[in-house]
Structure formats: C-alpha cells, structure tokens
Steps between C-alpha positions, in 0.01 A plus 500: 500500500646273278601617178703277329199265450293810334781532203610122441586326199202310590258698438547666188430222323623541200336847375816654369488204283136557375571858502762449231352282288207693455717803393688239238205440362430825450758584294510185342176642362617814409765406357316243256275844387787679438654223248176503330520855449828478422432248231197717344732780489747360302211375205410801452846639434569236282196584345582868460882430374365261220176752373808774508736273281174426306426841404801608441607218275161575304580868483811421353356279241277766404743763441749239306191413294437871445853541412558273297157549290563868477313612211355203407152575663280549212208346358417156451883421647423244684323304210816513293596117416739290522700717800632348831647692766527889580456613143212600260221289570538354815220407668697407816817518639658288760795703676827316489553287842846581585375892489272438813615189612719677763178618644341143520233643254358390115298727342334503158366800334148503250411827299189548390339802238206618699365739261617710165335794416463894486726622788298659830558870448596636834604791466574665099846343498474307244353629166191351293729342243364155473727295768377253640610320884595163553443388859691165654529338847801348616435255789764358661468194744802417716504180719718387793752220527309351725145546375376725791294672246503742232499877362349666243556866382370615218614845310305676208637627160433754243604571155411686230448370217465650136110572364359215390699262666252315719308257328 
C-alpha cells in the first residue's frame, strides 16, 4: 500500500485556502455589524450628554430667573411697560451666553400669568381675608451648540396678592 500518494500536496487542492477565506469573510461580516453598532451607540450618547446639558442649563435659567425676580411675581407684572431684561415687566428673558455657553447650550426663558384669582383653599391655612393668588409659568427652552434639538421645562408660581388686586 502506497501511502504517500493518499496524503500529497496534490490532492488537497487548495481547500485550506477556501477554508480560510470563507472564515475571513465571516468575520469580515461581523466585524462590519459590530461598527454599525458601535456607531449607533455612540448617537445615542451624544444624544443623552446634550438633553443632560440641555436640562440642566434650562434648570439653571429658571432658578436665576426666579432669583433674580424674587418678589416681583404679582399681578399684571408682566404687562408693565417699557422694561427689558430680568426686571418688572419682562415678558421674556434670554439667559446671558457666557453663563451656559460652557455647556454648549442657549436658553431663553418666557413667563406667563395663567390665572389670578381667589386662592384654592386646601386645607384652612390661609384665612378668608380677601387675598387673592397670582399664578405664572416659567418655561425655559435650552438649545445645543450644535442644534441636536431642544428642551423645555416649565415650573409654576404662586403669589399672593392683596384683595382686590386682580383685575
């Protein structure tokens, strides 16, 4: 028996090769889906980072706004004339840049009286003497450097307000 001729060169043929590339193109192709995934993944974190920066630039806003208007809500305040800015009267309010520019984010603030009337009694905290409530909303809208969308959070006020007050 002759079996040299059995395991020659010769007759392999080249299957190791054919082997080998099928196996290459295998992970050639797995590969390629993982780089897609890959590249989804990292969206969405971008994604995530800039909503985060987002709301907490508008957040801030909202609380300088507050801050700075602190006892100013009453009513008719925002139909006072002639005022720009963070002061009686303002209508809106755009945050200064350099404040939230660090976070890549602009955000401009609108308040709004919703309503101005007898206050909801709760509980009997507050007597029968005539006061009146003065509700607002404070929206603030923050948007990213690079204009992957936008935030808005809103936040509700109440004063009271003397009798008589609300027109």
């Amino acid at each position: 028996m002759n079996t040299a001729t059995l395991h020659s060169p010769s007759h392999q043929r080249g299957s190791v090769l054919v082997v080998s590339l099928i196996m290459l193109a295998v992970l050639t192709l797995f590969v390629i889906s993982m780089l897609k995934t890959a590249v989804v993944e990292l969206k969405i974190g971008g994604v995530s980072q800039t909503t985060a920066l987002n709301v907490s630039a508008a957040e801030s806003a909202i609380n300088n706004f507050m801050v700075l208007n602190s006892g100013r809500f009453a009513p008719s305040w925002l139909t006072a004339s002639g005022a720009s800015g963070p002061v009686p009267g303002s209508m809106s309010y755009t945050a200064a840049t350099s404040a939230y520019g660090a976070a890549g984010s602009s955000v401009t603030i609108n308040a709004i009286q919703i309503k101005c009337g007898p206050p909801k009694q709760i509980a009997v905290q507050i007597s029968n003497t005539g006061q009146q409530a003065v509700q607002f909303d404070i929206a603030a809208t923050a948007s990213g450097a690079l204009g992957t969308g936008t935030t808005t959070i809103h936040q509700g006020v109440q004063t009271l307000a003397p009798a008589g007050a609300c027109p």
